[in-house]
N, C-alpha and C positions, 0 to 999 in steps of 0.2 A: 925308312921310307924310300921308295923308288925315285930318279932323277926327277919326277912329275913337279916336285915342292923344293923352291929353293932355301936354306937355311940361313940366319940372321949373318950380318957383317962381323959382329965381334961377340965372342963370349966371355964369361966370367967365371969362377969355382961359386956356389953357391954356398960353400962349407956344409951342407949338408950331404952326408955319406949317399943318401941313396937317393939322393936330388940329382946330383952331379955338374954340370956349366950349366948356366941360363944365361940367356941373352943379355948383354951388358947393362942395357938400360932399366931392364926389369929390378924389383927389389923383391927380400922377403921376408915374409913378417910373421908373429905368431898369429891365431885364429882369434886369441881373444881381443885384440888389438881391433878387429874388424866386424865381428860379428858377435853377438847374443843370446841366448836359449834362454827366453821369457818362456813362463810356462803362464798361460790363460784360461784358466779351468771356464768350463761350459756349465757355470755355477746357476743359469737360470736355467737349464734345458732348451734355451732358444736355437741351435744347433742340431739336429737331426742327422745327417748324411756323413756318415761313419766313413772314411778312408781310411784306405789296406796300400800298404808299401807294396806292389809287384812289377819285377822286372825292372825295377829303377824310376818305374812312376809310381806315383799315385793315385788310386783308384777311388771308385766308390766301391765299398761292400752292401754285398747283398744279407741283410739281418732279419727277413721277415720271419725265416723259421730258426736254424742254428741248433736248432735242438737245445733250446733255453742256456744258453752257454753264453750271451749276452746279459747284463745287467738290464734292472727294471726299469733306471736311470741312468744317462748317459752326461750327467752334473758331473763328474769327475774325469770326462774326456776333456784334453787341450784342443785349444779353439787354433786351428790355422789356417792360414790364408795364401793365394795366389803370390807366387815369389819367394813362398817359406821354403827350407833345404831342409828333407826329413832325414835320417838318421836312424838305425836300427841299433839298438842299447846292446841286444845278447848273440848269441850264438855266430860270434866272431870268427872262430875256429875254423866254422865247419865253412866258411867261405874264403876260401886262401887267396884268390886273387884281387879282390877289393872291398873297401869298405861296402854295407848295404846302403845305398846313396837314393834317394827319391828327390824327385822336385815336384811340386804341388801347382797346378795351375788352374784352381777351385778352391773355394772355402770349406769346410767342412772340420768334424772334429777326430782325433787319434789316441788310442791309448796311451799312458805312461810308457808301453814297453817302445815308444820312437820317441827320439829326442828334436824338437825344432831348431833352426838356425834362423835367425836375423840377421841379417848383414849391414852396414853400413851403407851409406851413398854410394861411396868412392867404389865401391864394387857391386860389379856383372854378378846378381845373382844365376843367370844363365852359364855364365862362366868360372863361377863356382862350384856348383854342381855337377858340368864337366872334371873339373879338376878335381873336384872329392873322390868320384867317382872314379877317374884311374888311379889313384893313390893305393899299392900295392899293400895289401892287410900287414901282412909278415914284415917290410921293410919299414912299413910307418911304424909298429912297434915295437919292433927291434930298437931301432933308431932313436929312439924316445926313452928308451931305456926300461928296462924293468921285464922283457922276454913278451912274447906272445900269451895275450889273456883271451878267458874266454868273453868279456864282455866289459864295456867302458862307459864312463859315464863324463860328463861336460867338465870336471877338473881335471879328467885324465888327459880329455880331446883338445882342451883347451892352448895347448901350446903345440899342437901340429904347426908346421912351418907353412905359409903359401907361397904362393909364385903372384908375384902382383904386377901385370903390366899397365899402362896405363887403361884407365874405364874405358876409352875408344877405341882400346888394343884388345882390350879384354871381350865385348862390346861383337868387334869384329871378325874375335875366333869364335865368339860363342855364334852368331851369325853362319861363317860358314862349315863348322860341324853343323849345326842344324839342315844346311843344305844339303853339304855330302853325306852325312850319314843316310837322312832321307833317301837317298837314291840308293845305296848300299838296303836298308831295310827294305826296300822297293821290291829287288831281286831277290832276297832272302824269302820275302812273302811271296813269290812267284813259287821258289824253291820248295818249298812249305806245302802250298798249292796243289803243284805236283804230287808232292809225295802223298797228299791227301786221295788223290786221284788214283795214283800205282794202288797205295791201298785198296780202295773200294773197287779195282779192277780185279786183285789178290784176292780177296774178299767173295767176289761172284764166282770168279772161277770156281772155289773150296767149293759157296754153297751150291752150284749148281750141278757138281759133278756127284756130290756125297748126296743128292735127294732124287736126281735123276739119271742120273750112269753117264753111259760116254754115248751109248745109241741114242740117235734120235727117233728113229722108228721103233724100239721096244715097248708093247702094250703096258700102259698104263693102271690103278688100282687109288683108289682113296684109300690113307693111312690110317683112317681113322681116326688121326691128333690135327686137331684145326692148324696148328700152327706150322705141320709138316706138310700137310698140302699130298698131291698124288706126288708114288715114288713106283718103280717099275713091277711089274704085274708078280714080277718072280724073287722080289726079293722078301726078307721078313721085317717086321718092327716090334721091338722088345724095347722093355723097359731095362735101362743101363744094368741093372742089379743082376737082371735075366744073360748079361753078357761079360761076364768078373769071374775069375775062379773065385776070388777070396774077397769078404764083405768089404765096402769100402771104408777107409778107415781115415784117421788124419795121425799129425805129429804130437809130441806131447804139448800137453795142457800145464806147462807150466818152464817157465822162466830159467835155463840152462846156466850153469856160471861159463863163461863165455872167455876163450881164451884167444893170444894170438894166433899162434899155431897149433895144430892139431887135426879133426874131421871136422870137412865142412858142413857148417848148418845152412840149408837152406830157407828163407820162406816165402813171400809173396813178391815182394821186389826182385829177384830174381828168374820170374817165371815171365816169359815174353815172345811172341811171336814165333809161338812151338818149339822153344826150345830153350834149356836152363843155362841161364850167363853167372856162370860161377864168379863170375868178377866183381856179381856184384850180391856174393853170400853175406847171409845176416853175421855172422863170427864163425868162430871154430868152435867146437866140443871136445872136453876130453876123451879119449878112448873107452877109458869108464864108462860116462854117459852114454858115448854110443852106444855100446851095447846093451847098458840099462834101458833105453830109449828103441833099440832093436828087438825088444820082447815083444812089442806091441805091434813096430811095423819098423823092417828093413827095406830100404829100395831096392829094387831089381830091376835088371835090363826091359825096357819097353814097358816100365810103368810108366805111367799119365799121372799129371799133376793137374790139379783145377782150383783157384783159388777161390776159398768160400767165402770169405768174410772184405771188407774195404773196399778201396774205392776202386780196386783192379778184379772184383771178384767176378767168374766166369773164363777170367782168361785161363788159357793151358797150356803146358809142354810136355813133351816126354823124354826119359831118363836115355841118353843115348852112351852113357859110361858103366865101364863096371869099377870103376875104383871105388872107396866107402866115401857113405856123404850120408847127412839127417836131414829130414825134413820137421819143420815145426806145427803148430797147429792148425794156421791159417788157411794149410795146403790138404786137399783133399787127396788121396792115392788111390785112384780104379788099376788094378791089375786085370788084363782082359783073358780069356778060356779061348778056347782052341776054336770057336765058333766064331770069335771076332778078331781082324785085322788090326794091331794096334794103333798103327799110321793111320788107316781109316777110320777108326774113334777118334784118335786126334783131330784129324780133319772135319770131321763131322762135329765135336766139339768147339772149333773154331767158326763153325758155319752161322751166318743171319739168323739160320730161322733157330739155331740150338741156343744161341744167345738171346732172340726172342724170349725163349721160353726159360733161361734162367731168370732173365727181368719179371715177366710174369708170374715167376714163385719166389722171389728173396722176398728176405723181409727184412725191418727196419728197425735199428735198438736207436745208437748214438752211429750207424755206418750199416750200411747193406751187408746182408749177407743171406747164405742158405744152409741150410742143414743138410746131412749125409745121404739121410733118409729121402728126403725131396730130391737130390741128383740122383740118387736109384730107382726112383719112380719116372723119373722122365724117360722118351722114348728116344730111341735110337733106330735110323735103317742097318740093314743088317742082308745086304746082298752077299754072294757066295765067295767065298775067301779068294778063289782064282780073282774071283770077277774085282771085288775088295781089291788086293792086292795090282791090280792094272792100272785101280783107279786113282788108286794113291801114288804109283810112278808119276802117271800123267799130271797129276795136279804136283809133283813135285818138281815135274821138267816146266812146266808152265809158269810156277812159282817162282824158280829158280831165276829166270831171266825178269819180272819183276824187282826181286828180291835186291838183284844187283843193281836197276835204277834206284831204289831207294836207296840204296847203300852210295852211290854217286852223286845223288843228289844231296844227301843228306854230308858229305865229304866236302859239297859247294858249300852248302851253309856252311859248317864251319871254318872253313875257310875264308871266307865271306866275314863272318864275325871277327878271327881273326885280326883282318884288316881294318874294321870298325876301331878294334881297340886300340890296335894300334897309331891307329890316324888321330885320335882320339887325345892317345897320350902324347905324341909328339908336337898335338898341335898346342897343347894347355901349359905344357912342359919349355916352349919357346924352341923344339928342335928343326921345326918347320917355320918359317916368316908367310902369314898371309895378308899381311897390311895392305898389298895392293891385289889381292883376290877380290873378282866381280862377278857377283849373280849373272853366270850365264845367259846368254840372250838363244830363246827357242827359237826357232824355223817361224813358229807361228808370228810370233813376236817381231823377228825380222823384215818379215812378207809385209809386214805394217808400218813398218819404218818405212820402208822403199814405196809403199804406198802413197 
């Protein structure tokens, strides 16, 4: 941490490896010592209000639909309350930098798959939850012996080591992280904001240029599709199908053995903001497969990607590599004919009103989605390739200087976050002393003293 925080008078070895010194006075103890996991089944149904661990709180969920994926009875949910420290049992792995940590500040009840904590008196459940919550995944179970698992249960957790300072130390840190992170999330939701904004600015440009051109004065025509509205006198509107060499097609329909190395598979998660983030492909395929899998449909330079099915369906990018790569099922492939601009189907793919119009024809299993046939049927503008091609420079020089706010802004947050965690861990950890930190006094606050 910067000069801002001064550090305790004297240290000590914790003997714990990946603790390292704590402040002398502090001591530290195992978790069973101090806290609980009473399990209180919701044995009468008198509990209703289902909480969801997100982001480190606890939430209400929303159960009215779920698509029957809830139980009839909710008698087998554990009852917790205001002050409890929730806990996520599985999927350890996949979160390397800390445990899944909640704290509950509502009644309400939660599956078996979280585990509750009790604490004792003598401990800040505020302050514990802090400290759960920066305790490094990979180091607390290294350090405990037995390698990284994917999932833990209350004998495993049970002898984690804490940091215990006194309750009004304890108390006092959990106090001022509440403050300063507060102001830290402050500017992050500002941040957020912003980028909400750059978007929908992004957003107009695309749809306004793809429906109406760059001319303002060019005579106008009804489209004849309610939800395209008028587009300029001279251009045409075809159904997608009417502007593809070759039918549209998807990836295979069925489950790859999926290797480290090898060609990449793409599917849905890697499709984003017109363009394919190989970083984040679903696995590799063998070579085999690809080509097995190339019988059907091979990518090619300036194909388009549209995702049919989940919770991202509609989005799209297009193929800007020639190196080999697969795409899976999820992902629909329009390759466009010589009559259409591929950048400008993209763009026009991304547009309000094309997205209007996928909403208004998906349909609903257990997750949205559309079929091939329905995105060949929908209408596309379809102005003159010169004209196409202008338009799509322009929305890309336009985009371009967006593009890089978000990409700035989005570099603050995490940056920003960064230093939440940091502040975070130093302060639970005893590397920072804030026993004599005081609630700021505001301008407003002041003007009323002096008053």
């Amino acid at each position: 941490m910067s000069g801002r925080y001064k550090a305790y008078g004297e240290y000590k070895e914790s003997g714990v490896e990946w603790v390292g010194s704590m402040p002398s006075h502090w001591t530290i103890e195992p978790l069973f010592s101090n806290c609980d996991a009473p399990i209180e089944k919701n044995s009468d149904g008198r509990e209703k209000n289902v909480l969801s661990l997100s982001y480190g709180n606890i939430i209400p969920r929303d159960v009215d639909d779920n698509f029957g994926l809830l139980p009839e009875s909710f008698n087998t949910y554990q009852l917790v309350y205001p002050q409890n420290i929730i806990l996520r049992l599985t999927d350890l792995q996949n979160d390397k930098r800390s445990l899944r940590v909640g704290f509950s500040k509502q009644q309400g009840i939660i599956t078996s798959a979280y585990l509750k904590l009790v604490f004792t008196k003598k401990m800040s459940s505020p302050f514990m939850y802090r400290l759960l919550h920066s305790y490094d995944t990979t180091k607390v179970f290294y350090g405990m012996g037995g390698g990284l698992r994917q999932s833990m249960k209350f004998e495993d957790f049970r002898r984690l080591p804490l940091l215990i300072p006194s309750f009004a130390e304890q108390t006092q840190i959990a106090t001022f992280l509440d403050h300063e992170t507060a102001k830290i999330d402050t500017l992050i939701d500002k941040q957020q904001q912003l980028i909400e904004l750059l978007k929908e600015k992004r957003q107009a440009v695309i749809s306004h240029a793809v429906t109406k051109g760059l001319d303002p004065d060019v005579p106008m025509k009804d489209s004849g599709v309610e939800w395209l509205g008028e587009v300029p006198e001279h251009w045409k509107v075809l159904a997608i199908k009417k502007i593809v060499s070759t039918p549209i097609t998807d990836g295979p329909h069925e489950t790859p053995n999926f290797i480290d190395e090898g060609i990449s598979f793409i599917s849905a998660e890697a499709i984003s903001s017109g363009v394919i983030d190989f970083s984040k492909q679903r696995a590799c395929i063998s070579i085999k497969d690809h080509i097995r899998f190339s019988e059907k449909y091979k990518p090619h330079l300036y194909d388009i990607y549209m995702v049919k099915s989940g919770a991202t369906t509609g989005v799209s990018a297009i193929v800007e590599t020639i190196n080999d790569f697969n795409i899976w099922s999820p992902l629909a492939a329009l390759r466009c004919s010589e009559i259409a601009f591929p950048y400008f189907v993209l763009y026009f793919l991304r547009s309000q009103q094309f997205l209007t119009a996928i909403e208004l024809n998906w349909s609903f299993g257990t997750q949205q989605n559309i079929g091939m046939g329905v995105i060949g049927n929908i209408y596309i503008s379809c102005p003159p390739i010169k004209e196409a091609m202008i338009i799509s420079d322009h929305i890309r020089q336009k985009c371009s200087k967006i593009e890089s706010l978000i990409t700035l802004a989005t570099h603050q947050i995490s940056l920003m976050q960064e230093r939440r965690t940091a502040l975070i861990s130093a302060a639970v950890t005893g590397k920072i002393d804030v026993r004599d930190w005081q609630v700021p006094v505001t301008q407003t606050e002041s003007d009323e003293v002096m008053a």
